[in-house]
Structures are given as structure tokens and as C-alpha cells.
C-alpha positions in Angstrom: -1.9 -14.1 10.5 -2.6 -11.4 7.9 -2.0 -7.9 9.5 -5.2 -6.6 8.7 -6.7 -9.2 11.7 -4.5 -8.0 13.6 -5.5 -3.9 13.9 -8.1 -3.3 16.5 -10.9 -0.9 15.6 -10.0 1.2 18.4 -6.5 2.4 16.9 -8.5 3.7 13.6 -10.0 6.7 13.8 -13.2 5.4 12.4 -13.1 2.8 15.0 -12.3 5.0 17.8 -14.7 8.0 17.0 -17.5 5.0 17.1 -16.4 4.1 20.6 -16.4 7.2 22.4 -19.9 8.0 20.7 -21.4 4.5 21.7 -19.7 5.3 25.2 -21.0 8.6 25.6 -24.6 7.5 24.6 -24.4 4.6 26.9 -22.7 6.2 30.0 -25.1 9.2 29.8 -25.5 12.6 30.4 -25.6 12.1 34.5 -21.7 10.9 34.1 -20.9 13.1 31.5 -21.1 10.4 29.2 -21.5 13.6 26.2 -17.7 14.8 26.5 -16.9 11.5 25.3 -19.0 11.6 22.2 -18.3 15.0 21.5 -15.0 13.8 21.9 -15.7 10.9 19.4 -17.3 13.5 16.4 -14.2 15.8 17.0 -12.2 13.4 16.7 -14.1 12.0 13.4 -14.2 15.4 11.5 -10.7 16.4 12.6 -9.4 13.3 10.7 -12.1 13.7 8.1 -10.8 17.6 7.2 -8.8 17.5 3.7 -5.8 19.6 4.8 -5.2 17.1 7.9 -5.7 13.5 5.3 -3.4 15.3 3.2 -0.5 16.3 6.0 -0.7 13.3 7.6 -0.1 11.1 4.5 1.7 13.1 2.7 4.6 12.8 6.0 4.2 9.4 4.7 4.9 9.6 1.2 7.7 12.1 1.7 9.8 9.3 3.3 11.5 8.1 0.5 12.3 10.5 -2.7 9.4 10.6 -5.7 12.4 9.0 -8.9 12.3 9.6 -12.5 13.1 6.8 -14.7 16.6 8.4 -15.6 17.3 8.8 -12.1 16.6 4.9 -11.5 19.9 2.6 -11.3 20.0 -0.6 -13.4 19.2 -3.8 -11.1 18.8 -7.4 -11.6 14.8 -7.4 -11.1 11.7 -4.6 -10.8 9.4 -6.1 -7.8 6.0 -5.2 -8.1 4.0 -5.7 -5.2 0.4 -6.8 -5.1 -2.9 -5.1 -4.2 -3.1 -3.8 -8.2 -6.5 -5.6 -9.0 -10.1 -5.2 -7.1 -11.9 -8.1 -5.4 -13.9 -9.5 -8.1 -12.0 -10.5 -12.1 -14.8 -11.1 -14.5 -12.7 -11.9 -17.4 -9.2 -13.3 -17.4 -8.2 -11.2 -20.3 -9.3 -8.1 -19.0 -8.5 -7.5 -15.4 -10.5 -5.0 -13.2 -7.8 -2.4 -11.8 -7.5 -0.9 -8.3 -6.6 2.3 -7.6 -3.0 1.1 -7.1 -2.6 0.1 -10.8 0.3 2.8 -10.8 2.5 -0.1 -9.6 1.6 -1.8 -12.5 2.2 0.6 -15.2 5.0 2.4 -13.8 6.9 -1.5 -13.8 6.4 -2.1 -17.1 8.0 1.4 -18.2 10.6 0.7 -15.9 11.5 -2.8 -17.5 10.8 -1.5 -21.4 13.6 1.6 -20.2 16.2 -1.1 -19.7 16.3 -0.8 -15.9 16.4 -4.3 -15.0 15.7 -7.9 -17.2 13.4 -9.4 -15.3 10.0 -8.4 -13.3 9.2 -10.4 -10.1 5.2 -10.4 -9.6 4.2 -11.5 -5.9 0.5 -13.7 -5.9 -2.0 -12.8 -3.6 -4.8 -14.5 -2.6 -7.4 -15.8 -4.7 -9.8 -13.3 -6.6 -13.0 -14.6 -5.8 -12.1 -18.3 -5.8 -10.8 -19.0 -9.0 -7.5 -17.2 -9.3 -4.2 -15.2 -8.2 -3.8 -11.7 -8.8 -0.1 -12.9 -10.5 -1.8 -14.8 -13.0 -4.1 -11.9 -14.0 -0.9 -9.3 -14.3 1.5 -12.2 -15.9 -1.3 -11.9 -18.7 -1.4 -8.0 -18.1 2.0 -8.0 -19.0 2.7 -10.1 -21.5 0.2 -8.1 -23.1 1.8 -4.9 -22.6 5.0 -6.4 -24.6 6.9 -7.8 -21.8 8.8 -11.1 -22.6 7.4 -14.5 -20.7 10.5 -15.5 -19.8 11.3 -12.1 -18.2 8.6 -12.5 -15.7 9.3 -14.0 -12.3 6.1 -15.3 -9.9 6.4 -16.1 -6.1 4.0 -18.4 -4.6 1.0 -17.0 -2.6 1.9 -14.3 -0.5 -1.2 -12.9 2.4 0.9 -10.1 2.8 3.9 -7.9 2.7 5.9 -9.7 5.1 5.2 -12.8 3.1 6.1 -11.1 -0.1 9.4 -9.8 0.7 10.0 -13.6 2.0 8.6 -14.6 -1.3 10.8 -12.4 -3.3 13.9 -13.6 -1.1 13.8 -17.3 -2.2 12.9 -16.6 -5.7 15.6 -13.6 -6.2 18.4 -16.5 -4.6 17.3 -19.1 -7.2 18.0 -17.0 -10.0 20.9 -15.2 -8.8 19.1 -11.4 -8.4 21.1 -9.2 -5.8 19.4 -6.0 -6.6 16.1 -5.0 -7.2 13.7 -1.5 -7.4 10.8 -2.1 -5.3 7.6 -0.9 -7.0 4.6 -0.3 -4.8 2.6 2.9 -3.7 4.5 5.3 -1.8 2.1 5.5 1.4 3.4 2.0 1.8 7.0 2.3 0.9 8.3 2.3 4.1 6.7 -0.7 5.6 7.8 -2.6 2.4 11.0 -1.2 2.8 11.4 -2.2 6.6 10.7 -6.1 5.8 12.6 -6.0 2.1 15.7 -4.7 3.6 16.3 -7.1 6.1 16.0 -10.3 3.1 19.6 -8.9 2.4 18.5 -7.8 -1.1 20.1 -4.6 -2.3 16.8 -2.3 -2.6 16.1 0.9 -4.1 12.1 2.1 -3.7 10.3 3.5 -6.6 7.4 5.1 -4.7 3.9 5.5 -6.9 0.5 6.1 -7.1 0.8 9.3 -4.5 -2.3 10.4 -2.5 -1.4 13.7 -1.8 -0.9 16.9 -3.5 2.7 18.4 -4.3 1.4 21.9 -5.3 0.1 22.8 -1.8 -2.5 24.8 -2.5 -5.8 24.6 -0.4 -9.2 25.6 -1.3 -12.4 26.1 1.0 -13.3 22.8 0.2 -9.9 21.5 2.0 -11.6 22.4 5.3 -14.7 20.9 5.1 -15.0 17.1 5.9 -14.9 14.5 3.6 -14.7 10.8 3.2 -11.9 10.8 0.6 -10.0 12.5 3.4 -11.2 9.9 6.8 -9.3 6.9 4.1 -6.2 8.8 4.3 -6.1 8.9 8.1 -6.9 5.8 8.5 -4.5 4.6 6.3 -1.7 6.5 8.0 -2.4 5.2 11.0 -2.7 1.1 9.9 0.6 2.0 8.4 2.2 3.3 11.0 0.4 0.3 13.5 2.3 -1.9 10.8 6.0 -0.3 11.2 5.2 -0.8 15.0 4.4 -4.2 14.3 7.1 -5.5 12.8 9.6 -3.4 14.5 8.5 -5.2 17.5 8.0 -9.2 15.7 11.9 -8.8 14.5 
């Protein structure tokens, strides 16, 4: 079962802040049913303040060490993990990007800088029916002057458990030992968790960073914002995910 079925609203703190408001309004004044939506909107604008987004994430991110290319050892494979393209492809030959397309482009310097001679692409599901997101950055790449016969695919993977899995079988069929595991550094140690124990010798390249390195806050920084509520909530289905498969092992 994909891991995103498996988070209940109520440990987001979208979901949660919803709760205690719908709980307040329904249990009512008379039973001090308004402590637990005030409870609910504190809650929502705490996580929804830039500064705490950033802190919280950024704890994340720090887990593993931000690499420059010369700092990267040479390995038998670059693994780029999937979640690069959005929902919906309207043309084969030019893929729409996610925001994670840093996993992308950062793999394809690493494999033109001599780091490692093949790239292993994982397949997620479907875009909109008609096909994987491998098959879209196979073309990608190709296209950005990597070899065919240096590219690598798994089968369908519904998510990162599945992919290291993936990666596993496909690394011991063409003899890889050693790979650097591409993916975006908020997720790092989750993929690092479920690559490690395939036995494959890993070294993480953490990308496509969400939070700031200078550390400087404006006034804007303490007033609530969207862009800020995704960070928290990401955070926390990351951390819900560690617990996960801590636990499943």
C-alpha cells in the first residue's frame, strides 16, 4: 500500500488544525468547545509562520552534508529517484517538470563529470494513463547527451520502498555495488533508511533544498504563509514515514 494512504489527516497539521476547529464548533461554547478551535487556528498559523517551515525542514535537510561534484566519489551507478515530473505530460518530447527537477539535472552533471557509467531511473506510476515517468526522463536524458546504453530502468515502483527494492534487483543484474543516491534532501533520510538495508554501498547527494542557508529573516518571515504550512506538513509525513518503516523492518 502506497504510504501516502497510509497517513491519517490528524497527524498533518492541516488535518489536525481542521479537527480541533470542527470539534470546537460542534462541542460548543457551553463545554468549552472554543479552546479547542483556538487551539486548532494556533496550531494552523504556528505551522504556517516562515521562520518555523523553515526550522523545521531545514533540521531535515541538515541530516546528511549538501556535496559538490568534486567532493562526490566515483561509483558504479547515479540513482535518481522519481517524483521529477507533474501529474499531467502533454507531449512525450517535452516533459512538464516538478519542482523536484533538481534531481534530474543535478544526475545528469553528475554522470557527464565522470562519477559513475551508468544512471538507474526508477518508473513511477502512470502519468495520466498513458505513460511512466522513466520513459519521459529516459527521453530527457538521452536528450541532454547521455548514452542509451548508460541508462538503467526499474520496473514500476508506487514508492520509495519499492524503488530501493527496484534498484536492488536491477543493481545485482549488472553487477553495481555502489551507487550516489540523487533525490531531494527533505527526503534523503527516508531514502537512505530503506536503500541502505538493500546492501548497496550508498552515498546521498541531497538537492533541490527548501530552506534558506543564509539565515536571514525578514518581517515577512513572521507572518503566515502557505508556502510555509507545505513545509510542515512535509516534515511531519517525513518523519511519519521514518516511523513507518522503522517499525515494518
Amino acid at each position: 500500500m502506497h504510504l501516502n494512504k497510509l497517513i491519517p489527516i490528524f497527524l498533518l497539521p492541516l488535518g489536525l488544525s481542521v479537527l480541533l476547529v470542527m470539534a470546537g464548533l460542534v462541542i460548543g461554547r457551553r463545554r468549552r468547545g472554543g479552546w479547542l478551535a483556538s487551539a486548532g487556528i494556533a496550531l494552523l498559523t504556528f505551522c504556517s509562520i516562515p521562520v518555523v517551515g523553515d526550522k523545521l525542514i531545514g533540521a531535515l535537510e541538515n541530516r546528511y552534508p549538501a556535496l559538490t561534484i568534486a567532493q562526490c566519489p566515483k561509483v558504479d551507478a547515479i540513482v535518481m529517484l522519481g517524483g521529477i515530473l507533474g501529474d499531467i505530460q502533454r507531449d512525450p518530447e517535452l516533459p512538464d517538470w516538478h519542482e523536484a527537477v533538481d534531481r534530474f539535472e543535478h544526475s545528469i552533471t553528475l554522470y557527464k563529470a565522470g562519477k559513475a557509467r551508468a544512471i538507474i531511473l526508477t518508473s513511477g506510476a502512470k502519468q495520466n494513463g498513458k505513460d511512466e515517468e522513466g520513459m519521459h526522463l529516459r527521453r530527457a536524458a538521452i536528450a541532454h547527451g547521455v548514452p542509451s546504453d548508460a541508462i538503467l530502468q526499474t520496473i514500476k515502483s508506487e514508492n520509495t520502498a519499492e524503488e530501493a527494492a527496484n534498484v536492488s534487483a536491477l543493481a545485482a543484474s549488472h553487477g553495481i555495488k555502489s551507487i550516489l543516491l540523487v533525490t531531494s534532501a527533505f527526503h534523503m533520510t527516508r531514502a537512505m533508511l530503506l536503500f541502505e538495508r538493500t546492501g548497496l554501498q550508498v552515498t546521498p547527494f541531497p538537492v533541490d533544498y527548501q530552506h534558506g542557508f543564509d539565515n536571514v529573516t525578514y518581517m515577512e518571515s513572521y507572518l503566515p504563509d502557505p508556502e510555509a504550512l507545505s513545509k510542515s506538513q512535509r516534515v511531519v509525513r517525513e518523519f511519519y514515514g521514518l516511523l513507518f518503516y522503522t517499525l515494518k523492518r
